[in-house]
C-alpha positions as a Markdown table, in Angstrom:
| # | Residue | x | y | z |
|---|---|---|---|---|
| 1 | Unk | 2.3 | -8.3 | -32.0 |
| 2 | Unk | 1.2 | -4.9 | -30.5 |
| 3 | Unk | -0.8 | -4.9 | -27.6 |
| 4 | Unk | -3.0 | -3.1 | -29.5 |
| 5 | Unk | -3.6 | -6.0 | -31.2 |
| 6 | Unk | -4.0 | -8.5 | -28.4 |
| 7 | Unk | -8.0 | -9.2 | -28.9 |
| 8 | Unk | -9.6 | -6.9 | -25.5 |
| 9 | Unk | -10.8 | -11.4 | -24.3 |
| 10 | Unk | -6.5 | -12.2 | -23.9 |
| 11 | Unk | -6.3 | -8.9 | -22.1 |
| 12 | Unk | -8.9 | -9.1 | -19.5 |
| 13 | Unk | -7.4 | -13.0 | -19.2 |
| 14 | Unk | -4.1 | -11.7 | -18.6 |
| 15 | Unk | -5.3 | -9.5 | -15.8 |
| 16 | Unk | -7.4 | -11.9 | -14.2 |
| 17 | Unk | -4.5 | -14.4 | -14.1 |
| 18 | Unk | -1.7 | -11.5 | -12.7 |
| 19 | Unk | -4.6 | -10.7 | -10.3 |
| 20 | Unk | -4.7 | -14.7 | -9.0 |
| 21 | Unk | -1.1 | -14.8 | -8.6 |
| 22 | Unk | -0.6 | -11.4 | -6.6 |
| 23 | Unk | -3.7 | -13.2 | -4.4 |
| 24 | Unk | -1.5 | -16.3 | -4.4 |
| 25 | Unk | 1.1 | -14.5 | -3.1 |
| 26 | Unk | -0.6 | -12.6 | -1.0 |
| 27 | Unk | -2.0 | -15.7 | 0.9 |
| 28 | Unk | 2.0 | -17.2 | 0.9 |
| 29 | Unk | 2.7 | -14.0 | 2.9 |
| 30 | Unk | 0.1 | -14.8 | 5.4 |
| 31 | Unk | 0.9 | -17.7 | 6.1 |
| 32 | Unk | 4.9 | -16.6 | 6.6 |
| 33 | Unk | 3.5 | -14.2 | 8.7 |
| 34 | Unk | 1.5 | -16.4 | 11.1 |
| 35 | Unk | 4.3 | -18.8 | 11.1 |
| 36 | Unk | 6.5 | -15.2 | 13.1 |
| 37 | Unk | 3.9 | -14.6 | 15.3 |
| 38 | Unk | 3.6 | -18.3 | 16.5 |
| 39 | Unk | 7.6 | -18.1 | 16.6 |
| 40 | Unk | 8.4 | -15.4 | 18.3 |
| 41 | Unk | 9.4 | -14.7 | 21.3 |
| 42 | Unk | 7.3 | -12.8 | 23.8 |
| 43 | Unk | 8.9 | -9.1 | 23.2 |
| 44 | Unk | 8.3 | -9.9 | 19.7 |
| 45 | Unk | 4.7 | -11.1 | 19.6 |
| 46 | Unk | 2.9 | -7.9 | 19.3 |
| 47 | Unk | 5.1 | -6.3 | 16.5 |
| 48 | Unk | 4.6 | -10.4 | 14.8 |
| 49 | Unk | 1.1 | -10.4 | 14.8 |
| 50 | Unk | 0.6 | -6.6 | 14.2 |
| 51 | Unk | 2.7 | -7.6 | 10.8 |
| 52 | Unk | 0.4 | -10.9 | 10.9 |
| 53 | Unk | -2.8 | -8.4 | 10.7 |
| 54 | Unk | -1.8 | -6.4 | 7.8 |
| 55 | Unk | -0.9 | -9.2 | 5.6 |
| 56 | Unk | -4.2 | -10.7 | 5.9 |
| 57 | Unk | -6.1 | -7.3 | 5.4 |
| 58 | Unk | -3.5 | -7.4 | 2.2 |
| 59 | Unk | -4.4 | -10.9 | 1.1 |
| 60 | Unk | -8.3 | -9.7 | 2.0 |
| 61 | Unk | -7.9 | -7.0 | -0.7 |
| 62 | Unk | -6.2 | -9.1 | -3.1 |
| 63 | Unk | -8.7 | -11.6 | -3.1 |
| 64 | Unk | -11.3 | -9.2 | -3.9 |
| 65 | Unk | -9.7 | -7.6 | -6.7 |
| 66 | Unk | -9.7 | -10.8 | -7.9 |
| 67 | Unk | -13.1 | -11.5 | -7.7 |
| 68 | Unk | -14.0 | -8.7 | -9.1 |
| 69 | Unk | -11.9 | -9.3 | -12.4 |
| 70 | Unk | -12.8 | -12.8 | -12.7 |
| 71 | Unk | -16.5 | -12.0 | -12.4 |
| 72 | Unk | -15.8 | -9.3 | -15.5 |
| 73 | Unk | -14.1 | -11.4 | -17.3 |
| 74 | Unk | -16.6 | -14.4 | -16.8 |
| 75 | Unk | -19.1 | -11.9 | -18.0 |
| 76 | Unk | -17.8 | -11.4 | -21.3 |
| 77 | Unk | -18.5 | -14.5 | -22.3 |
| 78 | Unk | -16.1 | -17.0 | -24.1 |
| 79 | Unk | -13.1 | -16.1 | -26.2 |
| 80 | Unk | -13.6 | -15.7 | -30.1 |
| 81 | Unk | -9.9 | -17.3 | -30.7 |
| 82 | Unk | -8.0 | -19.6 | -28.8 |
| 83 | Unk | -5.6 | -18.0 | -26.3 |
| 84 | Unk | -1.8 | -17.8 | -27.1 |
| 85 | Unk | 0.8 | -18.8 | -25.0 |
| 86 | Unk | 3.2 | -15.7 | -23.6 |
| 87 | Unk | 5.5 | -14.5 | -25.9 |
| 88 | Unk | 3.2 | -15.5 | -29.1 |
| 89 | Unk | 3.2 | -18.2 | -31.7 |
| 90 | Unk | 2.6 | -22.2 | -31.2 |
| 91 | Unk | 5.6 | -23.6 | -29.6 |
């Protein structure tokens, strides 16, 4: 199956659920990064928390893209045809 094919619902699904797990992953690397800053050492801290910073503003902008795609996709209204699994076909 092309992606041409792929009805435009499975798309915008597909993006909505790659957009949750980059937030996802975003909000691991907070955490990580938090977890430097409380464990470093004092010549270390600032450098720590400036990394700390950035990840959240990157975890901040994750989580909006992803609101903004799941609201879209929540507008279009409900799928036509049940949603395959990746790769195609009933396993």
């Amino acid at each position: 199956m092309s992606v041409l094919e792929i009805p435009r619902r499975h798309r915008m699904v597909e993006t909505a659920m790659d957009a949750y797990f980059n937030w996802r992953e975003q909000s691991t690397a907070v955490s990580q990064a938090y977890r430097r800053w409380v464990d470093s050492h004092e010549a270390d801290a600032e450098s720590a928390w400036q990394e700390y910073e950035a990840a959240h503003a990157a975890e901040d902008d994750a989580s909006l893209l992803y609101l903004r795609i799941a609201q879209r996709t929540a507008a279009a209204g409900p799928s036509d045809a049940p949603l395959m699994a990746r790769g195609g076909g009933a396993r």
